[in-house]
C-alpha positions as CSV (number, residue, x, y, z in Angstrom):
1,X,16.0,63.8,-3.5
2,X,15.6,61.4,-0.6
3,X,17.9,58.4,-0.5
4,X,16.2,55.0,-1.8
5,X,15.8,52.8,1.4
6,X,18.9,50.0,1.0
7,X,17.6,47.0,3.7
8,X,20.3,46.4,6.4
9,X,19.7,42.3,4.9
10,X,21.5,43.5,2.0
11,X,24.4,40.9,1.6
12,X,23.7,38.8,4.8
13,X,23.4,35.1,4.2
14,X,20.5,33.6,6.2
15,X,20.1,30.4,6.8
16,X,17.3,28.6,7.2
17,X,16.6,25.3,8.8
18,X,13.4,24.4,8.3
19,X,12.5,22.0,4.7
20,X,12.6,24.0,1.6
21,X,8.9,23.5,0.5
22,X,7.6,25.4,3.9
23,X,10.0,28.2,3.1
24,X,9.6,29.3,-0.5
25,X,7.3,32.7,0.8
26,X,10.2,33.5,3.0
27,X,13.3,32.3,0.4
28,X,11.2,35.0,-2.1
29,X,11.0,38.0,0.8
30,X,15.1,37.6,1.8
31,X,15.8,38.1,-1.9
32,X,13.5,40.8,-2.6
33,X,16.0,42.7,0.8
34,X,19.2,41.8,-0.7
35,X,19.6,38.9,1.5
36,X,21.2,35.8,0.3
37,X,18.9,32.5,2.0
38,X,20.5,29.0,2.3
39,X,18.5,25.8,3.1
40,X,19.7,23.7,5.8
41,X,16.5,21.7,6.7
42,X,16.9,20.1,10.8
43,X,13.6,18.5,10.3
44,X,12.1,16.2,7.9
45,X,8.7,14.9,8.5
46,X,6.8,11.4,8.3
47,X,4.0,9.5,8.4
48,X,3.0,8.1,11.8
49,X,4.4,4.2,12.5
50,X,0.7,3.6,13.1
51,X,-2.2,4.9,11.7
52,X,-4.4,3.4,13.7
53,X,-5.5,6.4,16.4
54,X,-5.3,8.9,13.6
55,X,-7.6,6.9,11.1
56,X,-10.0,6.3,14.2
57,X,-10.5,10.0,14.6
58,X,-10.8,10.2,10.7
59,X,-13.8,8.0,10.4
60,X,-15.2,9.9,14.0
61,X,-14.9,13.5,12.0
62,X,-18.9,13.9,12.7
63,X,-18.3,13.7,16.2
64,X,-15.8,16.5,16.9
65,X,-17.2,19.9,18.2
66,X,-13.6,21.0,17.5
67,X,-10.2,20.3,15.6
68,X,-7.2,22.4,16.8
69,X,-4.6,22.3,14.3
70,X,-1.1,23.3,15.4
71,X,0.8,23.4,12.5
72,X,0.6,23.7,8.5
73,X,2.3,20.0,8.6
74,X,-1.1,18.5,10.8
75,X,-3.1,19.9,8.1
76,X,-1.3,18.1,5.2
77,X,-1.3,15.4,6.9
78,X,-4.7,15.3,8.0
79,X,-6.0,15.9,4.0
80,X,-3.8,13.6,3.1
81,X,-4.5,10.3,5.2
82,X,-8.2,11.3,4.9
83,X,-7.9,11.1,0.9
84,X,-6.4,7.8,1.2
85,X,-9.2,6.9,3.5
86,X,-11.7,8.2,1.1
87,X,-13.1,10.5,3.4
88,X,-14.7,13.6,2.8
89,X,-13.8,15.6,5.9
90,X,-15.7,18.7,4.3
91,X,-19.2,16.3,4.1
92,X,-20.3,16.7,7.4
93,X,-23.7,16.3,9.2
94,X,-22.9,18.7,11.7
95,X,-20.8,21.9,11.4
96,X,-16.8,21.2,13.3
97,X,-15.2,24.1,14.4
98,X,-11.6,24.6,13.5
99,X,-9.3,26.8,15.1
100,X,-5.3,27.5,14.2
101,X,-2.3,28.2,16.2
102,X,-1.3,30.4,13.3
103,X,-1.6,32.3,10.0
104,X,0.4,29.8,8.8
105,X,-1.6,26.5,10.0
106,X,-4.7,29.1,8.8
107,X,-3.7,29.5,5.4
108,X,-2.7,25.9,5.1
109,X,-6.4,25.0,6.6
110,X,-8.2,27.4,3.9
111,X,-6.3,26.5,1.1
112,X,-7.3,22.7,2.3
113,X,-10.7,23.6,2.1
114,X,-11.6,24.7,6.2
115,X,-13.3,27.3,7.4
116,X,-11.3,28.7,10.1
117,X,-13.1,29.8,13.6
118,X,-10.1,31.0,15.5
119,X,-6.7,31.8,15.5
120,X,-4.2,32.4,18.5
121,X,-3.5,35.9,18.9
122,X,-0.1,34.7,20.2
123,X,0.6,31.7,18.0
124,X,0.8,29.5,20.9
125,X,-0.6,26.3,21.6
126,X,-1.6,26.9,25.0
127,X,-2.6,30.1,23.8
128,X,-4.9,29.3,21.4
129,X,-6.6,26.8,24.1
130,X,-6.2,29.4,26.9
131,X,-7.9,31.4,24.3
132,X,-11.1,29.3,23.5
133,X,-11.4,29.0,27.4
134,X,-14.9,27.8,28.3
135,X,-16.0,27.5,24.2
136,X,-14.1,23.8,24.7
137,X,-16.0,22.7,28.2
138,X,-17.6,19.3,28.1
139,X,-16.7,19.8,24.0
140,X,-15.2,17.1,21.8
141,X,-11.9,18.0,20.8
142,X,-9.5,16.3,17.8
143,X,-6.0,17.1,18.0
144,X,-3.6,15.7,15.3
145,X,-0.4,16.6,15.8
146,X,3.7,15.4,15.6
147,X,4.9,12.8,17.5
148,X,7.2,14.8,19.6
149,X,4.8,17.4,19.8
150,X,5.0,19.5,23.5
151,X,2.6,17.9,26.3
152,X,1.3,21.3,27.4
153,X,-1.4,22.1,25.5
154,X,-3.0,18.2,25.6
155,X,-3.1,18.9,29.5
156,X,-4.1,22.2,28.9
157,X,-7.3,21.4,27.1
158,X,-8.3,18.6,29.7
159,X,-7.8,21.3,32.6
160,X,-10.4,23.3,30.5
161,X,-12.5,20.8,30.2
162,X,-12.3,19.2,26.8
163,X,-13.4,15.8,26.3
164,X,-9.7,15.4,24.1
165,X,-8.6,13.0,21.2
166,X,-4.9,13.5,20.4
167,X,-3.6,11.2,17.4
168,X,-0.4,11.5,15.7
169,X,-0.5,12.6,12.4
170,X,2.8,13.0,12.0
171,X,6.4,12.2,12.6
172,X,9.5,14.4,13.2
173,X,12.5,12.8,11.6
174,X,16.4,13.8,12.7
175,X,18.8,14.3,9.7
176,X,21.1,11.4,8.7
177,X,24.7,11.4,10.0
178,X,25.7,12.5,5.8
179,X,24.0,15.8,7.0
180,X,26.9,16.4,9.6
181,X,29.5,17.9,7.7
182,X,27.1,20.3,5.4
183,X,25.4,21.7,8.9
184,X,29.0,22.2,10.3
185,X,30.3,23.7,6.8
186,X,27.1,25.8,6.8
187,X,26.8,27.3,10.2
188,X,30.1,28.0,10.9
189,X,31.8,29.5,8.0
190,X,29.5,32.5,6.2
191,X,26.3,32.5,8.1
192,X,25.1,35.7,9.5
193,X,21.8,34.8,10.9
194,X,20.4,31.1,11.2
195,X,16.7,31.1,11.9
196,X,15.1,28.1,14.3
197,X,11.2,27.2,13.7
198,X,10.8,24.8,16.0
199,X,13.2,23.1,19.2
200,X,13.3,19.9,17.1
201,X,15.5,21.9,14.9
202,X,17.7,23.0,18.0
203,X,17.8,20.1,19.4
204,X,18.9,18.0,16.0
205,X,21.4,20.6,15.0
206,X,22.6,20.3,18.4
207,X,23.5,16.6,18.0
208,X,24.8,17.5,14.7
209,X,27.9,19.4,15.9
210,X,30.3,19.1,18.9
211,X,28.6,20.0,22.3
212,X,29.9,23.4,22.1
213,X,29.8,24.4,19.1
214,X,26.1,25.9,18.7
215,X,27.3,28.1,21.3
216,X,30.2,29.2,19.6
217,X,27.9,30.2,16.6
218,X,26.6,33.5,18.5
219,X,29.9,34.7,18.8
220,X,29.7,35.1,14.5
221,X,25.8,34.9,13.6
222,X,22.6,35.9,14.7
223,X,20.3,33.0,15.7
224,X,16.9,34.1,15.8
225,X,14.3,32.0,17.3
226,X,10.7,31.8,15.8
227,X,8.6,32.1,18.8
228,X,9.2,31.5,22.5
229,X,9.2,28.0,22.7
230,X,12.0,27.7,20.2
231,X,13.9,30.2,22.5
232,X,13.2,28.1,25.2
233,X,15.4,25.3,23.5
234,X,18.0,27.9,22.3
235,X,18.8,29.0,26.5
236,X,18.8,25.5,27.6
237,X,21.7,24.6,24.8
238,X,23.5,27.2,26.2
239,X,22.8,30.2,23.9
240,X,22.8,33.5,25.1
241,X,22.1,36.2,23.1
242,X,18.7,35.2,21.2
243,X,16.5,37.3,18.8
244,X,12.9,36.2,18.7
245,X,10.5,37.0,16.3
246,X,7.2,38.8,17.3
247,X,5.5,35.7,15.3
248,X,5.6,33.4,13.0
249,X,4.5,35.4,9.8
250,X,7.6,35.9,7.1
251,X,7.0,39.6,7.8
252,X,7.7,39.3,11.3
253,X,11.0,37.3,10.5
254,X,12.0,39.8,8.2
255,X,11.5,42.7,10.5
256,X,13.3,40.9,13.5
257,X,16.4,40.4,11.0
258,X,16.4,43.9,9.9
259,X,16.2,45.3,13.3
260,X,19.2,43.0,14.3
261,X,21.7,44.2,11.4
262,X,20.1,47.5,11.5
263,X,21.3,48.0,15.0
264,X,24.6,46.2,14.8
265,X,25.6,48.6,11.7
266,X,24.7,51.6,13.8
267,X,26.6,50.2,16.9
268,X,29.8,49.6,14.0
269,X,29.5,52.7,12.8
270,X,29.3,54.6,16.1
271,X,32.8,52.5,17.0
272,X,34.3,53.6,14.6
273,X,34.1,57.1,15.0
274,X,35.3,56.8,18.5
């Protein structure tokens, strides 16, 4: 009789540094392989200091040949400010394409309601302009998004051609100095892998501990970067050895851990029989 499949997560605590309420799909998936997930959220989010731009763009919705949603959080908060508005944003006197960087931002977009046109094959946001390519010339194009949001898909879109209205709908918030000693009490004593969504969270748990401490975590865990950009931040704090997820899906992140343990067990277990 075969052997029943025991998952190399099995035992590893994970830790995960994005808010609890974006992570509940994945918290459910570590469980189910053994895994033991702890919440350490880097990021909290928002609402914009002025809602001026955004609410602009709201009361324009007719106008928009396309709205490019980069995250799940643009979404919410899209819904959200046009509810307070009392705007129906699914009313509309002429169809408005939507397309998302993600499956994530997608789901988000269907459960709110959107049809979704496209979806970056890469879960990029340059991607998913590069993508549309000549769809967006001479096109109106909304694009809510964070307040510390990356400039290169704005420029992107004009270099396409887009006629662009960027607003934001959101706001990134840093932890509070009480987070300080939890972060350092988390990541340095029992974690085996800490995941990274976004550079925000880099960057803020970089300012969290002593300059060289993040470093000093590869030397004990495995700090797997969701997506290239996030890697990005990882090398330029120093970090060396980075795992990065294919994409942003849970079973992509699951996989990407697995492989990781998977091979440091076999590399373990080949030492020791030297």
């Amino acid at each position: 009789m075969a052997e029943a499949f025991v998952s190399p997560l099995v035992g590893k605590r994970v830790v995960i540094t994005r808010a609890a309420a974006q992570s509940s799909e994945l918290f459910a998936s570590l469980s189910r392989h053994g895994a033991i997930p702890v919440s350490l959220p880097l990021v909290s989010f928002a609402p914009p200091q002025d809602f001026a731009p955004l609410d602009v763009a709201l009361r324009q919705w007719d106008h928009f040949n396309w709205i490019v949603f980069t995250s799940a959080n643009a979404v919410k908060a899209v819904i959200a400010r046009s509810s307070t508005l009392d705007i129906d944003l699914h009313r509309t006197s002429t169809p408005v394409r939507v397309a998302a960087v993600g499956p994530a931002t997608r789901a988000e977009a269907e459960r709110s309601g959107f049809s979704v046109d496209h979806v970056a094959r890469s879960h990029l946001g340059v991607a998913l302009a590069q993508e549309l390519g000549e769809r967006l010339r001479g096109k109106s194009v909304f694009l809510p998004r964070s307040d510390h949001a990356n400039p290169d898909l704005p420029s992107t879109l004009a270099r396409l051609g887009a006629k662009l209205t960027e607003a934001v709908a959101y706001r990134t918030v840093r932890p509070t100095d009480s987070d300080r000693a939890r972060a350092t009490r988390t990541v340095q004593t029992d974690a085996d892998a800490i995941l990274f969504y976004s550079p925000s969270a880099v960057h803020n748990l970089t300012e969290l501990l002593a300059p060289t401490q993040l470093r000093e975590l590869e030397n004990h865990a495995a700090l797997i970067a969701i997506g290239p950009v996030t890697a990005a931040a990882l090398r330029e704090s120093g970090v060396q050895r980075i795992i990065t997820a294919a994409d942003t899906t849970v079973v992509a992140v699951i996989a990407a851990l697995e492989t990781h343990f998977a091979r440091k067990s076999a590399l373990s277990s080949a030492g020791a029989k030297e």
